[in-house]
N, C-alpha and C positions, 0 to 999 in steps of 0.2 A: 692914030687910033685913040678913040678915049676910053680909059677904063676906070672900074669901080676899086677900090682897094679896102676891105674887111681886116681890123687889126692892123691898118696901115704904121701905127704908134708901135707896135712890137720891137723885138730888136730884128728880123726878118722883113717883117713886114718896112721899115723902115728905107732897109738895102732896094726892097722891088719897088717904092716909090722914087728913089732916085735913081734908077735904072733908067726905070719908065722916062721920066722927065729927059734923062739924059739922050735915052732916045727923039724924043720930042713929042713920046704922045702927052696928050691932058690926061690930067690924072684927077681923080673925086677921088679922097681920103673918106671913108665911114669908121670913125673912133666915136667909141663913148665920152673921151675926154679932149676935146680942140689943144687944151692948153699943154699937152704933149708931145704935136706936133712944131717940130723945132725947124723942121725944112721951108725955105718961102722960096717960093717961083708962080713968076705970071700966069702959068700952067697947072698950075695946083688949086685944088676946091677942097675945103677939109667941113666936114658935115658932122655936126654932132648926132647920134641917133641911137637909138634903141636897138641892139641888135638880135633881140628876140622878138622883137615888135617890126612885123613887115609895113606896117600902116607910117611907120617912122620912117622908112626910108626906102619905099615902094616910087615915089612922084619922082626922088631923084636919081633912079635907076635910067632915067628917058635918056637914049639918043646915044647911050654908052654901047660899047662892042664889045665888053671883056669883064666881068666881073672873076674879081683876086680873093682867096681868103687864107689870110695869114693868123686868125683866129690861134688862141691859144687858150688851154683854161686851167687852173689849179687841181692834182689830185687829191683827192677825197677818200675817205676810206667806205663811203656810206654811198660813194658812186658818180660817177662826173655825167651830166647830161648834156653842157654846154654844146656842144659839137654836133648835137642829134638838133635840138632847139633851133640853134641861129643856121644852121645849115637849109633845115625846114623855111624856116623865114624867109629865107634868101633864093631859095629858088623860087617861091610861091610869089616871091617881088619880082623876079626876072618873069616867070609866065604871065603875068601882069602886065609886060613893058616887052614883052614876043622877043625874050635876049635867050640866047643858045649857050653860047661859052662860059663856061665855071670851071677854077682852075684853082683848088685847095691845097694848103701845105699839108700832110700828115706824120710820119712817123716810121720808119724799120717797126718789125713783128707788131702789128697789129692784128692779124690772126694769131688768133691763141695759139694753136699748133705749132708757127711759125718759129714761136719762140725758144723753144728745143732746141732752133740751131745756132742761136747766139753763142759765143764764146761764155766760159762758165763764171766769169768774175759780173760779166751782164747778167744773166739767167739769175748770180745768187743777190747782187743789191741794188744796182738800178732797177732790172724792168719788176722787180715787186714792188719798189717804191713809186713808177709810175702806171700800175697793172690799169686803174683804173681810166685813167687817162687812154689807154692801146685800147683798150675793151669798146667807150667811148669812141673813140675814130672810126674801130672796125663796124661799131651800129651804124654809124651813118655813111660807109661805103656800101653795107647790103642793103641801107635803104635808097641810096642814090640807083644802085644797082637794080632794084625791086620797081622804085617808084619814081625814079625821074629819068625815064629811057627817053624823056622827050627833050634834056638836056645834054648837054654837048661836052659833058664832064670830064678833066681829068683828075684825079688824085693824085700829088706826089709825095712820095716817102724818101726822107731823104733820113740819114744816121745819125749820130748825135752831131746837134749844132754848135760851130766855133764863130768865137769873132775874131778868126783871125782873115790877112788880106785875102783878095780874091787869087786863087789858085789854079793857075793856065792850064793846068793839066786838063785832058779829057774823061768828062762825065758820063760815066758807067751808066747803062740802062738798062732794068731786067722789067720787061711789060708783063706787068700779071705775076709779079713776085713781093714776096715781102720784106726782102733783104737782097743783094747782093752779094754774091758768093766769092770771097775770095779778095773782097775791097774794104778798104780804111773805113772804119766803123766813125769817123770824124769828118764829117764837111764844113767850110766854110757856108756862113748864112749868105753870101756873095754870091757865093756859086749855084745853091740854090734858087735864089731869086733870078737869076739869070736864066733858069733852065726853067723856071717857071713860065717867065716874059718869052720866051723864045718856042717852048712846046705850045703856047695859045694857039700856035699858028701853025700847028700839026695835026694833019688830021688821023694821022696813025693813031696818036694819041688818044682820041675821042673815046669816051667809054672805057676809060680804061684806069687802074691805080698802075704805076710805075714807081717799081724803087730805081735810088741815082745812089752814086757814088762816086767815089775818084779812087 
């Protein structure tokens, strides 16, 4: 399989490029910054690009099966757009190049609502320090939702990210929720890149945001 990889340089994005490799698919890195990518394999293409700018890296979507986005953006208190932006980009580059599968990291509570049911030490200092960031995410699932039925989207939402090792247990899945109810509010970024590389190939999954957990 070869796939596209967005925020391939993250610390996420990172784990799903050696995944991928370890599997054996080719892998095309799209980072703003080459000299970040620390991984080298005969299998790897790392493309420097614009990731608001689809004209940047629209020619080297061809011939790919899978576009990843491990995108991440800084909160703001005046409002984060990034994730509405390059999200837009990015699939207007895939219908461009007739590619279906789009397969994004997101977040626990992204709907607003959602967030009521966090545990209350969450509710009172993290998720107001990243509101803007969930707000963010949750735009661009109702416009995937809205305006790109003609891609083959999954959202996942996975709980706060560790780097700690990959963790054998099995990976919780609630389709069409914004948290899972009753699991460790901590996953490995291992684990997630794994259930991202493994759901592409799900068609339960299509259309749909899923929270994971362990």
């Amino acid at each position: 399989m070869k796939v596209v990889i967005f925020g391939a340089t993250g610390q996420t994005g990172m784990h799903l490029v050696q995944q991928a490799l370890d599997r054996g698919h080719q892998v095309t890195a799209m980072v703003r910054n080459p000299a970040k990518m620390t991984i080298q394999n005969e299998n790897l293409t790392t493309e420097s690009v614009d990731i608001f700018d689809k004209e940047s890296f629209s020619s080297k979507l061809s011939g790919h099966d899978v576009v990843f986005s491990c995108l991440g953006f800084p909160t703001d208190k005046n409002g984060v757009t990034g994730y509405t932006s390059a999200t837009k980009a990015i699939v207007e580059a895939m219908r461009a190049n007739e590619m279906k599968r789009f397969v994004a990291c997101h977040s626990w509570y992204t709907e607003e609502k959602s967030r009521g049911e966090a545990p209350w030490y969450l509710r009172w200092t993290l998720i107001p320090m990243i509101k803007t960031v969930l707000n963010n995410m949750r735009e661009t699932e109702v416009w995937l939702d809205a305006e790109a039925k003609d891609i083959d989207y999954t959202v996942v939402r996975p709980p706060g990210l560790t780097n700690s090792a990959m963790d054998e247990g099995e990976i919780k899945v609630s389709v069409d929720e914004f948290h899972v109810a009753g699991a460790s509010a901590r996953t490995p970024r291992a684990n997630v890149a794994k259930f991202m590389l493994e759901c592409a190939g799900k068609d339960e999954y299509k259309g749909k945001g899923v929270a994971i957990a362990l």
